[in-house]
PDB file with one MODEL, atoms N, CA, C and O in Angstrom:
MODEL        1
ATOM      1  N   UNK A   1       0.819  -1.202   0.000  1.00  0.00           N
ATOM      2  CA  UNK A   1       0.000   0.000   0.000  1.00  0.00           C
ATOM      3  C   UNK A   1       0.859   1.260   0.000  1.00  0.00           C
ATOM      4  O   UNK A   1       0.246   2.278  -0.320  1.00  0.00           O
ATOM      5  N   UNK A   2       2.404   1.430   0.349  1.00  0.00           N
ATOM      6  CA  UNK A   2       2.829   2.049   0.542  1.00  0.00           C
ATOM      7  C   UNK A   2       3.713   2.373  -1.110  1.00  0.00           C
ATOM      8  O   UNK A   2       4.595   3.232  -1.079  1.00  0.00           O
ATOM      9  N   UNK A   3       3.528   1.921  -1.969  1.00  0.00           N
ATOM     10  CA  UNK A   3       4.107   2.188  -2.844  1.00  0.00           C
ATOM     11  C   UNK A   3       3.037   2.934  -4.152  1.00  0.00           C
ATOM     12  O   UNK A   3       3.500   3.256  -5.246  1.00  0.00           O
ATOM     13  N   UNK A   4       1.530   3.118  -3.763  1.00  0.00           N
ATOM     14  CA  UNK A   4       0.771   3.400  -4.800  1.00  0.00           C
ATOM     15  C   UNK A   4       0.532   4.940  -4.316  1.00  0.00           C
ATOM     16  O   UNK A   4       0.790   5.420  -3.211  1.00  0.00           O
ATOM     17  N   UNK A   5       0.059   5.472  -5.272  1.00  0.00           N
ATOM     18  CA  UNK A   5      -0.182   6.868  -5.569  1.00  0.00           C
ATOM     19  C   UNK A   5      -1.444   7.080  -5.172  1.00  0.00           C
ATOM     20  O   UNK A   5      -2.237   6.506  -5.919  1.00  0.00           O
ATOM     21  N   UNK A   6      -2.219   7.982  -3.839  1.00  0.00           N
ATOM     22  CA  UNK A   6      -3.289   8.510  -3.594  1.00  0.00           C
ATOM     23  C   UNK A   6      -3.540   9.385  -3.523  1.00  0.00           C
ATOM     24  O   UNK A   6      -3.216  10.178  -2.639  1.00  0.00           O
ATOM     25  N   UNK A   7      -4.538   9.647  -4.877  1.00  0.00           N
ATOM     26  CA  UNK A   7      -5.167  11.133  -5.148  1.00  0.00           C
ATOM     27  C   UNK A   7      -6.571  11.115  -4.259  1.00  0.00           C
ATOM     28  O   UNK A   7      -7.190  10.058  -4.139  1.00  0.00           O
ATOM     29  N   UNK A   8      -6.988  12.210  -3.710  1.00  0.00           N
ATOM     30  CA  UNK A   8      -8.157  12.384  -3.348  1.00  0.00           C
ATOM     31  C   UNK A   8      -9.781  11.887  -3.958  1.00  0.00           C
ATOM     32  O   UNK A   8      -9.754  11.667  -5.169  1.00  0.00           O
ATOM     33  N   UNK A   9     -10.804  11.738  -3.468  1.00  0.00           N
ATOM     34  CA  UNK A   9     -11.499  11.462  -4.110  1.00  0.00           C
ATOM     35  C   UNK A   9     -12.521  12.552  -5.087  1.00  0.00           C
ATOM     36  O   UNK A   9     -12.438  13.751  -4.823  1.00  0.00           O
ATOM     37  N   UNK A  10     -13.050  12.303  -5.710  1.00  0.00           N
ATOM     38  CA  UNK A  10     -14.107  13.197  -6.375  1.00  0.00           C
ATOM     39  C   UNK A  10     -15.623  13.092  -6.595  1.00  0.00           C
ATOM     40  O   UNK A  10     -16.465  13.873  -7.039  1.00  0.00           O
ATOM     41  N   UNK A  11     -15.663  11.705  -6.070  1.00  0.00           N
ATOM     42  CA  UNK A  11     -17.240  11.515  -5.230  1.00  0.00           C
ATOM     43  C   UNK A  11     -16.847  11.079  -3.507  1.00  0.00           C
ATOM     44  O   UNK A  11     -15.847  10.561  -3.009  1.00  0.00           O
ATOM     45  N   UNK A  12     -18.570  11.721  -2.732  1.00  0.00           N
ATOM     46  CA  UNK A  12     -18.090  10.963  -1.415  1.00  0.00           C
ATOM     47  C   UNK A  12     -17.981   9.758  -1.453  1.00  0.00           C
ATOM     48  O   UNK A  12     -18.557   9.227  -2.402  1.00  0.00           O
ATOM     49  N   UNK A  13     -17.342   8.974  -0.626  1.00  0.00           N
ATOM     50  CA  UNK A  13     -17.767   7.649  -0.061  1.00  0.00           C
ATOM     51  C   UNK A  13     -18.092   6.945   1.075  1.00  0.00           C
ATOM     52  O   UNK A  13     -18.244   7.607   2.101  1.00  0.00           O
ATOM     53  N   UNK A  14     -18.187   6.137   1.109  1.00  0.00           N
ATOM     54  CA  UNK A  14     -19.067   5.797   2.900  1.00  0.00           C
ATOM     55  C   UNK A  14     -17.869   4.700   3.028  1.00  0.00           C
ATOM     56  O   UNK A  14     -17.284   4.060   2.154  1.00  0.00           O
ATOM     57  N   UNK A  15     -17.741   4.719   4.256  1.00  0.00           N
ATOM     58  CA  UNK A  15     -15.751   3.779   4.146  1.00  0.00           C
ATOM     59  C   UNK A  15     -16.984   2.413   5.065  1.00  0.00           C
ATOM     60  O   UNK A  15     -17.951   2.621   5.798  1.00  0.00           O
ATOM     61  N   UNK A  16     -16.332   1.019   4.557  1.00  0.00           N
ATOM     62  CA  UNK A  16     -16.826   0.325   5.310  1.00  0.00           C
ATOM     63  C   UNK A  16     -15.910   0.007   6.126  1.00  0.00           C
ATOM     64  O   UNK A  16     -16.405  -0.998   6.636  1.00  0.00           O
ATOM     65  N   UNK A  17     -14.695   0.186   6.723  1.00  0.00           N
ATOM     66  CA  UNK A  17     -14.086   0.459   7.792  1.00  0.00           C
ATOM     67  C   UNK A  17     -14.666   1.226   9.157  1.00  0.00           C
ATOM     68  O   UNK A  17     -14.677   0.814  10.317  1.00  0.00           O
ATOM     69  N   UNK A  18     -15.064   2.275   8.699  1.00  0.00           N
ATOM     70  CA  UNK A  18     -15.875   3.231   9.710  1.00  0.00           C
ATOM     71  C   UNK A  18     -17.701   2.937   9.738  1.00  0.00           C
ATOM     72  O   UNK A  18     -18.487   3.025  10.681  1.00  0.00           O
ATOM     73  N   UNK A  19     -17.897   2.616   8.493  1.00  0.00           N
ATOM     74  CA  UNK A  19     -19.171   2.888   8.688  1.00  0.00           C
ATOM     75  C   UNK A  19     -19.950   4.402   8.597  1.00  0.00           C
ATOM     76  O   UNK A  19     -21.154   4.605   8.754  1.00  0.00           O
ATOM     77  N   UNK A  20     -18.873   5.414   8.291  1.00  0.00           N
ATOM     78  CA  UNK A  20     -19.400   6.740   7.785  1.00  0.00           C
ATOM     79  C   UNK A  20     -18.726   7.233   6.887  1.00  0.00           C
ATOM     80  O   UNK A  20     -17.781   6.463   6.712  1.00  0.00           O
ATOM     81  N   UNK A  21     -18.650   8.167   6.132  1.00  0.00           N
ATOM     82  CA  UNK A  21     -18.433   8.674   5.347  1.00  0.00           C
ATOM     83  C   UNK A  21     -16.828   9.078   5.278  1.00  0.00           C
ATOM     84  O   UNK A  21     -16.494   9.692   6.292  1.00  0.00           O
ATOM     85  N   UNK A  22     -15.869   8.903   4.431  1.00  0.00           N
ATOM     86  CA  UNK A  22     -14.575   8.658   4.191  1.00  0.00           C
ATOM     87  C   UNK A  22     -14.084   9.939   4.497  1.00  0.00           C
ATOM     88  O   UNK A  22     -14.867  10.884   4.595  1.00  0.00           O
ATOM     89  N   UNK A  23     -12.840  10.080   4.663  1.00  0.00           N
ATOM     90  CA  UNK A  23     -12.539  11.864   5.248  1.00  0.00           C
ATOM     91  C   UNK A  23     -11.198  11.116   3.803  1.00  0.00           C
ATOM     92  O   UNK A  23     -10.861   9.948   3.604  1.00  0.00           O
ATOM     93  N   UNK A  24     -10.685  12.671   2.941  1.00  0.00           N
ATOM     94  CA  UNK A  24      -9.714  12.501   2.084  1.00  0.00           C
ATOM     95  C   UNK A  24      -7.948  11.801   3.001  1.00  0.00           C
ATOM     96  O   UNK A  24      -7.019  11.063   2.675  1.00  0.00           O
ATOM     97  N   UNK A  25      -8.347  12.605   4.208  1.00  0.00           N
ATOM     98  CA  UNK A  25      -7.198  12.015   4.758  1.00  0.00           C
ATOM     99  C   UNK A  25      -7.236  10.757   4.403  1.00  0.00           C
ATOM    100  O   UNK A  25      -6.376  10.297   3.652  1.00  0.00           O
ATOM    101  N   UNK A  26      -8.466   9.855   5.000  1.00  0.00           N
ATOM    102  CA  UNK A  26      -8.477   8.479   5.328  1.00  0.00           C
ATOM    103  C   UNK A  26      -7.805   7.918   3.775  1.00  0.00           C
ATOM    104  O   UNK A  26      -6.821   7.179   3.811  1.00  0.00           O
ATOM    105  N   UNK A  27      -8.305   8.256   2.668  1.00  0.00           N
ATOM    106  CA  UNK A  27      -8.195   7.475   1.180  1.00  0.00           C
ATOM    107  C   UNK A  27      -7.587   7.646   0.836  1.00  0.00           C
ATOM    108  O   UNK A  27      -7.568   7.395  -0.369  1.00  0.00           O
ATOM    109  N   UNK A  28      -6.553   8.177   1.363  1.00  0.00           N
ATOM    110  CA  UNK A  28      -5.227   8.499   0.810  1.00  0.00           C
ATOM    111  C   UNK A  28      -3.961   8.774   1.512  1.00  0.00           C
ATOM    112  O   UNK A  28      -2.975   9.508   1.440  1.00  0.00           O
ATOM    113  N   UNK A  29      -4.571   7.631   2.375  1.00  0.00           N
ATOM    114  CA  UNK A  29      -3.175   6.975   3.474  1.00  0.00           C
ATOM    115  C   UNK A  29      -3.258   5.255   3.450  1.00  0.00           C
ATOM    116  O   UNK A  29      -4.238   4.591   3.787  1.00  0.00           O
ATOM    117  N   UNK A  30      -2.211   4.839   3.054  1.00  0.00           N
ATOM    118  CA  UNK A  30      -2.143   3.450   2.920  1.00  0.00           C
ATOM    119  C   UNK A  30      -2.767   2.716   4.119  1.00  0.00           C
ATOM    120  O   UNK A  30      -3.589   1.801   4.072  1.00  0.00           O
ATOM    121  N   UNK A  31      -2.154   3.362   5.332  1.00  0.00           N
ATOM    122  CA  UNK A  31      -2.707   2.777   6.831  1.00  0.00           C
ATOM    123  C   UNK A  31      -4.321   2.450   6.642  1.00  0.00           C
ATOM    124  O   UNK A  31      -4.660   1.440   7.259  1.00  0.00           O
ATOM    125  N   UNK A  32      -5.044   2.900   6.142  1.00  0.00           N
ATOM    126  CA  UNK A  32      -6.561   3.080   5.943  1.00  0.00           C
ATOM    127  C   UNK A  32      -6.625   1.815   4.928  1.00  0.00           C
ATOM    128  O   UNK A  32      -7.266   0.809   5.235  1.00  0.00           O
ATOM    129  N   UNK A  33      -6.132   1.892   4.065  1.00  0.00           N
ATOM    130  CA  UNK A  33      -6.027   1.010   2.576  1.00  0.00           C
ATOM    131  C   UNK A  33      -6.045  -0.465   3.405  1.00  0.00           C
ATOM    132  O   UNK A  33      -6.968  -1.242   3.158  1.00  0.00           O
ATOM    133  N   UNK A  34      -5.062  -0.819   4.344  1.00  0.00           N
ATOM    134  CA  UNK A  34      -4.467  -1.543   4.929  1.00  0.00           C
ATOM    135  C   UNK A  34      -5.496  -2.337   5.831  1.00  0.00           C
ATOM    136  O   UNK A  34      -5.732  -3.544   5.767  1.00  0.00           O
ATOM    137  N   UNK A  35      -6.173  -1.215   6.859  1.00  0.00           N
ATOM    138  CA  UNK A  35      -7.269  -1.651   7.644  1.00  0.00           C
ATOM    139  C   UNK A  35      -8.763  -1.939   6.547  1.00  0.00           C
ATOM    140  O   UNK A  35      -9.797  -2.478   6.939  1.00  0.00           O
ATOM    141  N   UNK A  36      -8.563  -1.520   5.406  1.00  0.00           N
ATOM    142  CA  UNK A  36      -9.904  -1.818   4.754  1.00  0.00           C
ATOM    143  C   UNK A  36      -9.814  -3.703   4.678  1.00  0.00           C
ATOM    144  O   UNK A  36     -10.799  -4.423   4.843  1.00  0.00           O
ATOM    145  N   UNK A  37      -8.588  -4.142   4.430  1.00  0.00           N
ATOM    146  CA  UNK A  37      -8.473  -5.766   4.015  1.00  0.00           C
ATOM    147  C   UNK A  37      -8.413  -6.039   5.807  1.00  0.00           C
ATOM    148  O   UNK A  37      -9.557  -6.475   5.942  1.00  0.00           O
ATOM    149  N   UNK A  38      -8.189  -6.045   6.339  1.00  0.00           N
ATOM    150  CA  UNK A  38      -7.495  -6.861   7.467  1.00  0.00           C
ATOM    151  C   UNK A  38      -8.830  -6.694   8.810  1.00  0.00           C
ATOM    152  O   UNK A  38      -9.123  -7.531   9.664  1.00  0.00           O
ATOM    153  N   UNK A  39      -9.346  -5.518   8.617  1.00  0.00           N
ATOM    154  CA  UNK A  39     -10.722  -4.877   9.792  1.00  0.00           C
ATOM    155  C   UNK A  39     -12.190  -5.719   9.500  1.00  0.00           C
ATOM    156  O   UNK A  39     -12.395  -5.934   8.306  1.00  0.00           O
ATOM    157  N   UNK A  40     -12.829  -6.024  10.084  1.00  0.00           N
ATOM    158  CA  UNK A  40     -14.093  -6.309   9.856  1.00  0.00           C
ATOM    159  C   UNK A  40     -15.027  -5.582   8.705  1.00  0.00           C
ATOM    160  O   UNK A  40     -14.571  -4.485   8.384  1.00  0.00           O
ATOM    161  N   UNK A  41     -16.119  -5.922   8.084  1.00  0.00           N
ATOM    162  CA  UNK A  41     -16.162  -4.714   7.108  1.00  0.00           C
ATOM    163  C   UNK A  41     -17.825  -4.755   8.203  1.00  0.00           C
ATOM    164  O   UNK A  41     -18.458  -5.671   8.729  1.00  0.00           O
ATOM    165  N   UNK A  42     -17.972  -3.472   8.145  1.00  0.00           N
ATOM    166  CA  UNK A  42     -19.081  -2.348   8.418  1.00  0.00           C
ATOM    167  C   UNK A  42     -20.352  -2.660   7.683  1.00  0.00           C
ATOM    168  O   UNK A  42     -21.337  -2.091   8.153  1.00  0.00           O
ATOM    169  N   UNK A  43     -20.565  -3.424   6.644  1.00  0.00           N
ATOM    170  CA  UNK A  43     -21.630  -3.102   5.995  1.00  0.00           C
ATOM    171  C   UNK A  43     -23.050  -2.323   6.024  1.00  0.00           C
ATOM    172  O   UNK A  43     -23.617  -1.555   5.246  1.00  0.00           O
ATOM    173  N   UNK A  44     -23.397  -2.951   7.443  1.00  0.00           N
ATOM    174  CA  UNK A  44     -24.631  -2.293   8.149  1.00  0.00           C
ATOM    175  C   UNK A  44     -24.446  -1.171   8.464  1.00  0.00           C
ATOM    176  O   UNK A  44     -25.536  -0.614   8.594  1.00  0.00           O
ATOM    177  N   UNK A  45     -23.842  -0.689   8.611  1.00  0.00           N
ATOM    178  CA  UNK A  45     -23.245   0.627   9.560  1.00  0.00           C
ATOM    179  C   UNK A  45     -22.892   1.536   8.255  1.00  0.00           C
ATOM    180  O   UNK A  45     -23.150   2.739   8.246  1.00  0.00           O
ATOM    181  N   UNK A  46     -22.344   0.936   7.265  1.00  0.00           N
ATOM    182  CA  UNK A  46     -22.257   1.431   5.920  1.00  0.00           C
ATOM    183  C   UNK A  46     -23.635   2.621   5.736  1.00  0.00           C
ATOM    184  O   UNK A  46     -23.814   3.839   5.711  1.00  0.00           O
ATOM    185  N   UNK A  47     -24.508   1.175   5.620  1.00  0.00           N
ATOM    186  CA  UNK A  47     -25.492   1.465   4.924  1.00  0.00           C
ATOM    187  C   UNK A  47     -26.449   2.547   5.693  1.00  0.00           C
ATOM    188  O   UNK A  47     -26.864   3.656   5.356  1.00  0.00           O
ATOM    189  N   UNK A  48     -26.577   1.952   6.572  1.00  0.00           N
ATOM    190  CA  UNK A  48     -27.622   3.130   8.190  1.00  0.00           C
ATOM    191  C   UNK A  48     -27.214   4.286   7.281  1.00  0.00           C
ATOM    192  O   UNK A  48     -28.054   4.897   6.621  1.00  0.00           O
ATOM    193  N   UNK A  49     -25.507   4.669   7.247  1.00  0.00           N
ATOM    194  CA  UNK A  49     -25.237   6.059   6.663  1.00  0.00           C
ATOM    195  C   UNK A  49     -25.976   6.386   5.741  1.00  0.00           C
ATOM    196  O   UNK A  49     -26.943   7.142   5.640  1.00  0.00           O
ATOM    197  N   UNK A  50     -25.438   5.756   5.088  1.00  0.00           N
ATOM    198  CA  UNK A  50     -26.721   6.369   3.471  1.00  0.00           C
ATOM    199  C   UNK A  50     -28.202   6.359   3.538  1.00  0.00           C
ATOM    200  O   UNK A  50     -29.101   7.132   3.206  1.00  0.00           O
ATOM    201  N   UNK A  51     -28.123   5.269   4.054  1.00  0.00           N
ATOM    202  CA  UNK A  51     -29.863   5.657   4.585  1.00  0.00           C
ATOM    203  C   UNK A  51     -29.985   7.081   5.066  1.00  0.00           C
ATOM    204  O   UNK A  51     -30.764   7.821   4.465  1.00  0.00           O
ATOM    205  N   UNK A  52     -29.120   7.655   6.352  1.00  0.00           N
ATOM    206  CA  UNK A  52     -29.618   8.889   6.857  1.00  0.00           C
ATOM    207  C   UNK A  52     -29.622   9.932   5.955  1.00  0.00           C
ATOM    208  O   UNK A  52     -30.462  10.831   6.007  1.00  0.00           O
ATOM    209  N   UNK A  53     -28.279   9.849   4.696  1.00  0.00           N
ATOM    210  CA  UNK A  53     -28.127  10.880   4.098  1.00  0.00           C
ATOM    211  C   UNK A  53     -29.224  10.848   3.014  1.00  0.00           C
ATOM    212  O   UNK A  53     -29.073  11.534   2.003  1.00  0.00           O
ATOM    213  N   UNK A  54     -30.326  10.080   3.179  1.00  0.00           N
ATOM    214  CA  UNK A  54     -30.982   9.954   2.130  1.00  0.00           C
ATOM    215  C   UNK A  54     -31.087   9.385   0.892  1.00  0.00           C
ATOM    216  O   UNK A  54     -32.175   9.335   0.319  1.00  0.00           O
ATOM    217  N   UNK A  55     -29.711   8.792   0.237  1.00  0.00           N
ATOM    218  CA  UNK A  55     -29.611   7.856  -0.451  1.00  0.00           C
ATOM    219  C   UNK A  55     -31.121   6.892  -0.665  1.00  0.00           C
ATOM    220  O   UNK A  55     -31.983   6.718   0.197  1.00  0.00           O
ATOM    221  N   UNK A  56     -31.117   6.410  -1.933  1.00  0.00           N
ATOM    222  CA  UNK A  56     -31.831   5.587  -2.162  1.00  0.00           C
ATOM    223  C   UNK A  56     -31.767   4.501  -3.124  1.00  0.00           C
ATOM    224  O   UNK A  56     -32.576   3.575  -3.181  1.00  0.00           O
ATOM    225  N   UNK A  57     -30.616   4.689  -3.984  1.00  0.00           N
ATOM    226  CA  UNK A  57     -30.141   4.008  -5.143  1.00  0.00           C
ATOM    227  C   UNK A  57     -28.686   3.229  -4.625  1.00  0.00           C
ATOM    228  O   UNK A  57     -28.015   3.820  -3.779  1.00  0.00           O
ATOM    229  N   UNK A  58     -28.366   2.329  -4.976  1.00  0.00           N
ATOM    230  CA  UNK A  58     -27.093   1.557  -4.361  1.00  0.00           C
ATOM    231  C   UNK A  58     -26.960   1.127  -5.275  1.00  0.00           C
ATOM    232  O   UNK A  58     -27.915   0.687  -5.916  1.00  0.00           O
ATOM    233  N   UNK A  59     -25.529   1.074  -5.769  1.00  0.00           N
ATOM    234  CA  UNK A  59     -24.744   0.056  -6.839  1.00  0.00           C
ATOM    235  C   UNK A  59     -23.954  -1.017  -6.299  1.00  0.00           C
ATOM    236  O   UNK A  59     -23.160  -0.637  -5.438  1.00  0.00           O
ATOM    237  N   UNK A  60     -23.942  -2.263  -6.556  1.00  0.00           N
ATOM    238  CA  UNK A  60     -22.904  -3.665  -6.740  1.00  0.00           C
ATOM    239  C   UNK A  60     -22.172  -3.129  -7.418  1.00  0.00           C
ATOM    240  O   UNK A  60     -22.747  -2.354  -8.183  1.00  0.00           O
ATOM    241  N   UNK A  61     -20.399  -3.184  -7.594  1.00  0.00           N
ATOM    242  CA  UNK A  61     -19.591  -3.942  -8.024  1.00  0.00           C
ATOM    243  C   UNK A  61     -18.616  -4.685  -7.726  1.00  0.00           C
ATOM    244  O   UNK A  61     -17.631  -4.404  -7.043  1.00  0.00           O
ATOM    245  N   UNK A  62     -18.947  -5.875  -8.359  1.00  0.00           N
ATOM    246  CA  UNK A  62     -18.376  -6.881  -8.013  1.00  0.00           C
ATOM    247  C   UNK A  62     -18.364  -8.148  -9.238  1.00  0.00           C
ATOM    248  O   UNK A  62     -19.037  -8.251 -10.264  1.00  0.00           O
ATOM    249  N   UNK A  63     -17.518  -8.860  -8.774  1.00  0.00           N
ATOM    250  CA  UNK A  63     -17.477  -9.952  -9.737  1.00  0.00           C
ATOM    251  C   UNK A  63     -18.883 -11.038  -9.843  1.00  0.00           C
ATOM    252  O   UNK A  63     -19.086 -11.836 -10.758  1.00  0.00           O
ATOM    253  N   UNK A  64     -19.810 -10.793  -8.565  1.00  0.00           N
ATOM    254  CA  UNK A  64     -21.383 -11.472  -8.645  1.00  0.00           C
ATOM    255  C   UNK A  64     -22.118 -10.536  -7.372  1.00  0.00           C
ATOM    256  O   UNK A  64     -21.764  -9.516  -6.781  1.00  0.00           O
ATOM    257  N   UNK A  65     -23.101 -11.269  -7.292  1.00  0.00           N
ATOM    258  CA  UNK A  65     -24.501 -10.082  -6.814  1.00  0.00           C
ATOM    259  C   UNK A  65     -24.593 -10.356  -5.431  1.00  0.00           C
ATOM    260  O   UNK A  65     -25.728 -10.362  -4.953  1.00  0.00           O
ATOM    261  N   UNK A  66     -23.274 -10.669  -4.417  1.00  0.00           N
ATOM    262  CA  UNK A  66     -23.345 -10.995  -3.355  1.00  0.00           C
ATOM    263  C   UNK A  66     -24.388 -10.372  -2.496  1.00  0.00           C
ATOM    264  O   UNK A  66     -25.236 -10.860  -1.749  1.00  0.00           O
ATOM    265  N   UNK A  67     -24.096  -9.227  -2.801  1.00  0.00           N
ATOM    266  CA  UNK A  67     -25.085  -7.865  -1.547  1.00  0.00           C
ATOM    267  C   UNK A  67     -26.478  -8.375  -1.854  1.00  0.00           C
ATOM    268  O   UNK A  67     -27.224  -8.924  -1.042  1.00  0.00           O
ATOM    269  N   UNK A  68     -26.783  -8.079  -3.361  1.00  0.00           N
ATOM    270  CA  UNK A  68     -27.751  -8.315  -3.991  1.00  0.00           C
ATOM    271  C   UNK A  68     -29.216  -9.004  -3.477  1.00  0.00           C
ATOM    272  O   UNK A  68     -30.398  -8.835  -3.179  1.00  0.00           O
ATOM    273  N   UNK A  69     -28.153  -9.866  -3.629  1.00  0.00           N
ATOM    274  CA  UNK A  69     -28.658 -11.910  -3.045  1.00  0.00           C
ATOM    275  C   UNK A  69     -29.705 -11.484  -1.590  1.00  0.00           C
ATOM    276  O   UNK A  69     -30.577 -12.271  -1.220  1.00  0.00           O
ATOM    277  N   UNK A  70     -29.472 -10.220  -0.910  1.00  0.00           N
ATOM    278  CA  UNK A  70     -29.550 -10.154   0.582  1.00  0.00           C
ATOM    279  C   UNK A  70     -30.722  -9.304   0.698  1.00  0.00           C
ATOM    280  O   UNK A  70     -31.373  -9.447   1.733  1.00  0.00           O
ATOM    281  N   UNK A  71     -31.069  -8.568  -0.032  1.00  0.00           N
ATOM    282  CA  UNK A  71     -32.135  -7.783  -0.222  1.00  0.00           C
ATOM    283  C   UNK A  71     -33.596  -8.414  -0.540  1.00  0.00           C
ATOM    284  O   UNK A  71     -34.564  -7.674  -0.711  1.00  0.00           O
TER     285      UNK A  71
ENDMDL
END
């Protein structure tokens, strides 16, 4: 992680590390990159977020419709 190039983002994102919304610091420090593979992932806690912010549309990507499947 320490050898790739992190530019800021240009949409928000909701970190599933935290479970809220990504700060530029976070996405563009390997340490973060690092805890995204190795930390539990947030999903629920993900999502609550977007729920509050009002969101209503969610995209999959992925190699199959894991999330999908759950709805």
């Amino acid at each position: 992680a320490t050898t790739i190039t992190y530019h800021p983002p240009h949409t928000p994102l909701i970190s599933t590390v935290t479970g809220q919304l990504a700060t530029t610091q976070q996405l563009t420090s390997p340490h973060y990159w690092t805890q995204q593979i190795r930390q539990p992932v947030r999903f629920t806690d993900a999502l609550t977020t977007l729920h509050t912010a009002g969101t209503t549309t969610h995209l999959e990507i992925g190699p199959d419709t894991v999330l999908t499947t759950l709805t």
